[in-house]
N, C-alpha and C positions, 0 to 999 in steps of 0.2 A: 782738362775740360775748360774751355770759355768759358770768363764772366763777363756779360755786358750792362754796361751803366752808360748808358745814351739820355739824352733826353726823345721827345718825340719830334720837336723840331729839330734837333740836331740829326734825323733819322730822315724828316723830309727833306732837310734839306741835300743830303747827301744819295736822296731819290732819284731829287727832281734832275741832277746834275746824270743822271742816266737814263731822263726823258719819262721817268712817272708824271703826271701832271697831274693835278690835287682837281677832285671833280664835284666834292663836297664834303659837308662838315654840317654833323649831328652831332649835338652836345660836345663834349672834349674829345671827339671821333675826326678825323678828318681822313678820308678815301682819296686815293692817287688810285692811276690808271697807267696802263703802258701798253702801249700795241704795237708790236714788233713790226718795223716796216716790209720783211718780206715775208713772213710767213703770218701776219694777222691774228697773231698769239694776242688775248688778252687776258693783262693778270691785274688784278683789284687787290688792292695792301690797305689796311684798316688800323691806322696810327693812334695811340693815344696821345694827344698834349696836354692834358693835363697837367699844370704844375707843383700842384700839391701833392701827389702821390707817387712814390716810387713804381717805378714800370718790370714786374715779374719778368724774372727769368722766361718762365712759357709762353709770355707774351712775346719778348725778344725772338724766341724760337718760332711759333709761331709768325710774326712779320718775317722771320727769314725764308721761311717756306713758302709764306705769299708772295715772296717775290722771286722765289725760285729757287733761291740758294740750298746747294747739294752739300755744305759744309760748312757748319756753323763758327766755327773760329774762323775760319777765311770772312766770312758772311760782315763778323767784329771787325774786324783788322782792317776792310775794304769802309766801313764806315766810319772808324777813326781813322780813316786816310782822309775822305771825304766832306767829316762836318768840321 
């Protein structure tokens, strides 16, 4: 079983590098956006940056599924590649 210990911007930023683009930001909340350019898929991801508080496992899982991902240690591995 994956453990993920990311931060939230180490999380955006290894989004944005697969064309989420951050669309706003509510309180320690910040939304990216993705729209697939040939099929017009769009998926909305709701990141916490919060610095003060550690980011829950369900949260992790959860942002994984909002961006798609069918497999949660792939999901890790792909973003400690990336931040």
């Amino acid at each position: 079983m994956a453990y993920a210990n990311f931060s939230g911007r180490e999380i955006i930023k290894a989004l944005r590098t697969q064309g989420f683009h951050p669309i706003r930001r509510k309180g320690s909340h910040v939304t990216l956006r993705y729209e697939h350019p040939e099929t017009g898929e769009v998926r909305n991801v709701q990141v916490p940056v919060s610095g003060a508080d550690e980011i829950s496992q369900d949260t992790y899982r959860s942002i994984a599924t909002q961006c798609g991902a069918q497999d949660f240690e792939k999901w890790c591995t792909w973003i400690k590649k990336h931040c």
